[in-house]
C-alpha positions in Angstrom: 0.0 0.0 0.0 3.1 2.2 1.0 4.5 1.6 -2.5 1.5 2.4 -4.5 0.5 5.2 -2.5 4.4 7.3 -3.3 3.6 5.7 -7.4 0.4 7.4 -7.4 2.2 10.8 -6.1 4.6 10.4 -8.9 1.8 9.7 -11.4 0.1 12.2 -13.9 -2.4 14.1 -11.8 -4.4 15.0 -14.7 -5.3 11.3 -15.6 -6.1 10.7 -11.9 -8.5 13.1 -11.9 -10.4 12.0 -15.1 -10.6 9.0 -13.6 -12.3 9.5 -10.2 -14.6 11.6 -12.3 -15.2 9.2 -14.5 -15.6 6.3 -11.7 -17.7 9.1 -9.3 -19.9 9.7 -12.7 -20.6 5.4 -13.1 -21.2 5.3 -9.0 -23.6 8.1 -9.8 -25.1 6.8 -12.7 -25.7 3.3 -11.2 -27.4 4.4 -8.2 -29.8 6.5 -9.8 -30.5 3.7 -12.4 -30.6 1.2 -10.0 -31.8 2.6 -6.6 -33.7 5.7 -6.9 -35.2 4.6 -10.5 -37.0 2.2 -7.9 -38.3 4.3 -4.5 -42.0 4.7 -5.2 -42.3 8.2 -5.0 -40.5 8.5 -8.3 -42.3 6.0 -10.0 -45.6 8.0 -9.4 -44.1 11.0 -10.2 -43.1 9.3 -13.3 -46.3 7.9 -14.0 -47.9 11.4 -14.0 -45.0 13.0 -16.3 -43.5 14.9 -13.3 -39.8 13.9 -13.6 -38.8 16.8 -15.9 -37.2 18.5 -12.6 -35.4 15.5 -11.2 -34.2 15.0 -14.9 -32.5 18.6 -15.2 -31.1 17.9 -11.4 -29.8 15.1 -12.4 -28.1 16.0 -15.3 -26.5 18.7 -13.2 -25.1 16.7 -10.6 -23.7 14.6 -13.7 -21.9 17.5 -14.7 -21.5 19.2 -11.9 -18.8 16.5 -10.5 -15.4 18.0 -11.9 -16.5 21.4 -10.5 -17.4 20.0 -7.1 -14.0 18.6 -7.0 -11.9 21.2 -8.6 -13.4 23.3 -6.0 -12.7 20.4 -2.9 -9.7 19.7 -3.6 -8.4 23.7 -4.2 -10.0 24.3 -0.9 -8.1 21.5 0.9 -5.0 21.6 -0.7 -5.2 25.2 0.6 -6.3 24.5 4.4 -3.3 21.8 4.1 -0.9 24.0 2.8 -1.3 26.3 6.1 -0.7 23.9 8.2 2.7 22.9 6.7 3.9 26.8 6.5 2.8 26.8 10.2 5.3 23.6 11.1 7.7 24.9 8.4 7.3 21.9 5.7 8.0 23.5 2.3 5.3 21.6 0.0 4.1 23.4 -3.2 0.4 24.0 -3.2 1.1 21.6 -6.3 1.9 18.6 -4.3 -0.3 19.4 -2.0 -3.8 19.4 -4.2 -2.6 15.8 -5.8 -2.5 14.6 -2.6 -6.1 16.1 -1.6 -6.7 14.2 -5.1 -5.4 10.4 -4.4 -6.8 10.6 -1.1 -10.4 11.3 -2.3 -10.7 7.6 -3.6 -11.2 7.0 -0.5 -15.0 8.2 -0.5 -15.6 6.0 -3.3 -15.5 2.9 -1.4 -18.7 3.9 0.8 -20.8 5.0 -2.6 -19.6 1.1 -3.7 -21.0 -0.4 -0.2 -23.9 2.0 -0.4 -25.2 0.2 -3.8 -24.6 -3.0 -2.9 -26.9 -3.2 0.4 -30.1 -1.3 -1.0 -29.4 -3.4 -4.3 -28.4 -7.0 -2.7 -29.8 -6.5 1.0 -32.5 -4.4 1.9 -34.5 -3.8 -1.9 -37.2 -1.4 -2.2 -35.6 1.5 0.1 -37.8 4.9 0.3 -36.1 8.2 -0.4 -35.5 8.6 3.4 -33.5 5.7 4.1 -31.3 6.1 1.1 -30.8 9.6 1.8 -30.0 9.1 5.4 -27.3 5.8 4.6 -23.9 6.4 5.3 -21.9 3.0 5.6 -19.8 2.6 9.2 -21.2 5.9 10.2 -22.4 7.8 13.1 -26.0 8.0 11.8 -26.2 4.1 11.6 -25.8 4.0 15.7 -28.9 6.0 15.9 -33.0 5.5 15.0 -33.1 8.8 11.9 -36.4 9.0 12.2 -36.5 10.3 15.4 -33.4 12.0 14.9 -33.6 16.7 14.4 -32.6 16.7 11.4 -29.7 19.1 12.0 -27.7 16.3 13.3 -28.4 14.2 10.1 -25.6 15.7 8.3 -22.9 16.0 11.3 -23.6 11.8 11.9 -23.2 10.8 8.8 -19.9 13.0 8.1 -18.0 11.2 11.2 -17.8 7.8 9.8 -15.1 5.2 9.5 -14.1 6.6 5.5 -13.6 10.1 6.8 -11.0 8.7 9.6 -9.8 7.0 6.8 -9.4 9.7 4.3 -7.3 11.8 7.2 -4.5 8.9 7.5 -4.9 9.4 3.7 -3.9 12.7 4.4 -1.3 12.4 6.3 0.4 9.7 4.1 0.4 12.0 1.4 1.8 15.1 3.6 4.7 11.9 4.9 5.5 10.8 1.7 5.7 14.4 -0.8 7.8 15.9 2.4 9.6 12.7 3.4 10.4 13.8 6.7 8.9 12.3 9.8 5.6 11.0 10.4 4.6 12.2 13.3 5.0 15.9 12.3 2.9 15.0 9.3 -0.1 13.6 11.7 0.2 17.6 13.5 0.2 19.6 10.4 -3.3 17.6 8.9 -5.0 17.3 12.1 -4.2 21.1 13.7 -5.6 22.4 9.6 -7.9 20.1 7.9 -9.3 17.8 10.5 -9.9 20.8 12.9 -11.2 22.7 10.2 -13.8 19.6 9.4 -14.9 19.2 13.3 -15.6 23.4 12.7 -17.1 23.0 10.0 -19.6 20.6 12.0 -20.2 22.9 15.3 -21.0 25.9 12.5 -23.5 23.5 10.8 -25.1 22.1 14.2 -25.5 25.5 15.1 -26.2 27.4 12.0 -29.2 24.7 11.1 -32.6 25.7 11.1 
């Protein structure tokens, strides 16, 4: 993993990135086909020639995925790159966003798990409990429906990918500095992970 991790640094950032779009765009794709195509609400809407919203949503989120990450990854790359100034690594903002890039392949592995149990385990979800999914999360400890729903979002955030997308991190920071580990586990957790558990308090507070 240690080896593939420092290839994938080395490798053409550019083709990486077409390719999580691409894979994010068939994740997409398949659960719409597959799950949401089914949830009852939309097949009466369907029926009654009401999709034509849902369709132009759709379509945007289709091509709204590049943008969403150009924008992620600029924004983390950025947080990140504070944090090493701040403990005096000297990584380019460069490095920095390709690492923000590798480590995002991380959240594809819930969307993959998220398929597979309402299309091999549960069948027939509603729009609630598909929405309100997040594999190895928070959320899944709790009963949603009884949940306010400003804590919907904060749950389902802290879950076992997230944790694993900040060793992500952190690897990247280790490897494109090759300096000590430990100092790569402050820079990452005093910038982007505290930044994310902000992020959280603002929402939980914010939410109306």
């Amino acid at each position: 993993m240690r080896e593939l991790y420092k290839s994938l640094l080395q490798y053409d950032k550019k083709l990486l990135f077409i390719l999580l779009c691409l894979l994010t765009f068939l994740l997409l794709l398949a659960k719409k086909t597959f799950i949401e195509s089914e949830i009852a609400a939309f097949e009466v809407l369907e029926q009654k020639g009401e999709m034509g919203f849902f369709y132009l949503m759709n379509g945007l989120q289709y091509l709204g995925i590049p943008l969403m990450y150009l924008y992620k990854f600029t924004v983390i790359a950025f947080v990140i790159w504070i944090g090493c100034f701040m403990f005096g690594y000297k990584l380019t903002y460069e490095q920095l966003w390709g690492v923000a890039l590798i480590s995002e392949f991380v959240f594809l592995i819930p969307e993959v798990l998220k398929i597979g149990w309402f299309f091999f385990v549960v069948g027939d979800p509603d729009y609630f409990d598909l929405s309100a999914f997040y594999p190895f999360s928070l959320l899944q400890l709790f009963d949603y429906t009884s949940l306010p729903p400003k804590w919907m979002y904060p749950l389902k955030a802290l879950n076992l990918f997230e944790v694993g997308y900040w060793f992500a991190l952190v690897a990247g920071v280790h490897y494109s500095a090759n300096k000590r580990k430990n100092i790569a586990y402050y820079i990452v957790f005093s910038s982007y992970v505290l930044m994310f558990g902000l992020w959280l308090l603002y929402w939980v507070n914010i939410y109306k």
